[in-house]
C-alpha positions in Angstrom: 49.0 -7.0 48.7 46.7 -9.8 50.7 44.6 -7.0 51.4 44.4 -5.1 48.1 43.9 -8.6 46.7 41.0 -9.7 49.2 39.3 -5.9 48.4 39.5 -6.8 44.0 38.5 -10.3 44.8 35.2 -9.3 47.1 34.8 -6.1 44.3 34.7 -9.3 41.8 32.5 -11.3 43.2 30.0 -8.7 43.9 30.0 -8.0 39.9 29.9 -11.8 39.4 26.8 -11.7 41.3 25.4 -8.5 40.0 25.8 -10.1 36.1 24.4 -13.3 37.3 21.4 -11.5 38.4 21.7 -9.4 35.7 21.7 -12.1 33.3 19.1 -14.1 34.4 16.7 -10.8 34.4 17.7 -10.4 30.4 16.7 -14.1 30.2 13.4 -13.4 31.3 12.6 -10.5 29.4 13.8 -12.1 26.1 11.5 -15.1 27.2 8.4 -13.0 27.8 9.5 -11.2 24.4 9.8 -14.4 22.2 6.5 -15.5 24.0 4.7 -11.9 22.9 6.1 -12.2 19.1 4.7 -15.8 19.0 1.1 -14.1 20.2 1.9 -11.1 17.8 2.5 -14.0 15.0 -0.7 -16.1 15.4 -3.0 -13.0 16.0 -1.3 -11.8 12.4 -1.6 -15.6 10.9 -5.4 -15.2 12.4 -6.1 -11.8 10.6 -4.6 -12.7 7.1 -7.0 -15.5 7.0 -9.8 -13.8 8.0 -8.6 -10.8 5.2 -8.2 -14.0 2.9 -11.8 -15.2 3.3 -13.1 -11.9 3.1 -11.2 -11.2 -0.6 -12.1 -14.2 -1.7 -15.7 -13.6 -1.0 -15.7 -10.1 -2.4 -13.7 -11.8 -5.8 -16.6 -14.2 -6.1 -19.5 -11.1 -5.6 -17.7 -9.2 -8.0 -17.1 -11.8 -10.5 -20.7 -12.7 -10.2 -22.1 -9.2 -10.6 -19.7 -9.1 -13.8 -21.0 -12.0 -15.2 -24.7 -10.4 -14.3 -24.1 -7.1 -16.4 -20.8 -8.1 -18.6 -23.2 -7.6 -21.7 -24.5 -4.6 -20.4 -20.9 -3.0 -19.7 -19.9 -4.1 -23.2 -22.8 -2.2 -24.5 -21.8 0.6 -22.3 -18.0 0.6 -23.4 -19.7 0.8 -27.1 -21.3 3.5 -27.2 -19.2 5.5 -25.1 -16.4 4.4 -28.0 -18.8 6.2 -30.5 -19.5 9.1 -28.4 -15.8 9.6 -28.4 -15.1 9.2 -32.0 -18.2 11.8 -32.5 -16.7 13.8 -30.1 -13.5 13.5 -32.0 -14.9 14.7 -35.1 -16.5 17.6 -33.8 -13.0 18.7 -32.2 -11.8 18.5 -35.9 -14.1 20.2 -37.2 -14.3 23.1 -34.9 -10.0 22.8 -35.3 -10.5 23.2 -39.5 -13.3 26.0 -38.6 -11.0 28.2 -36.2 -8.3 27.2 -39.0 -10.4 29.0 -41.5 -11.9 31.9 -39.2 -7.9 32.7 -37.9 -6.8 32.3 -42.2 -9.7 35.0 -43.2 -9.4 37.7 -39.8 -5.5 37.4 -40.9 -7.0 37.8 -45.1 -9.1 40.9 -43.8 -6.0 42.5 -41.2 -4.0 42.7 -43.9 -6.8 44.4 -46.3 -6.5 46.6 -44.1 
């Protein structure tokens, strides 16, 4: 039994040593982790500011082109309003026309 017991306690200690080693090793690698997400995080804070500046910029090009040609777009929107209402009309009329064409070929089939 003394022997079998000295043979488990020696197997023990070995695996106390081996998770020990084992455990310090995990500690490393989750330090070097939480040290590469903190870099990840700043380079990312970094970017969106840079993306932020560069919106805003754009935003305040764009709003100043608006303001530049807002009269000309509304003048644009205008009269492509009126094309499409003239547009309109001509679809209806060409609708009562094939109405009327499809009524008399029908009028004139029949004749027949």
């Amino acid at each position: 039994l003394a022997e079998r017991f000295e043979g488990v306690s020696g197997r023990l200690a070995r695996t106390e040593v081996q998770l020990v080693a084992e455990d310090s090793s995990l500690n490393e690698k989750l330090h070097e982790l939480r040290r590469a997400l903190a870099d990840s995080e700043c380079r990312w804070t970094q970017a969106d500011a840079l993306l932020r500046q560069r919106f805003d910029g754009l935003s305040g090009e764009l709003t100043a082109v608006d303001e530049r040609h807002g009269s000309r777009t509304a003048e644009a929107v205008t009269r492509i309003e009126a094309l499409g209402g003239r547009i309109s009309s001509a679809v209806q009329e060409l609708s009562n026309e094939d109405a009327t064409m499809n009524a008399k070929l029908e009028a004139l089939r029949m004749s027949l």
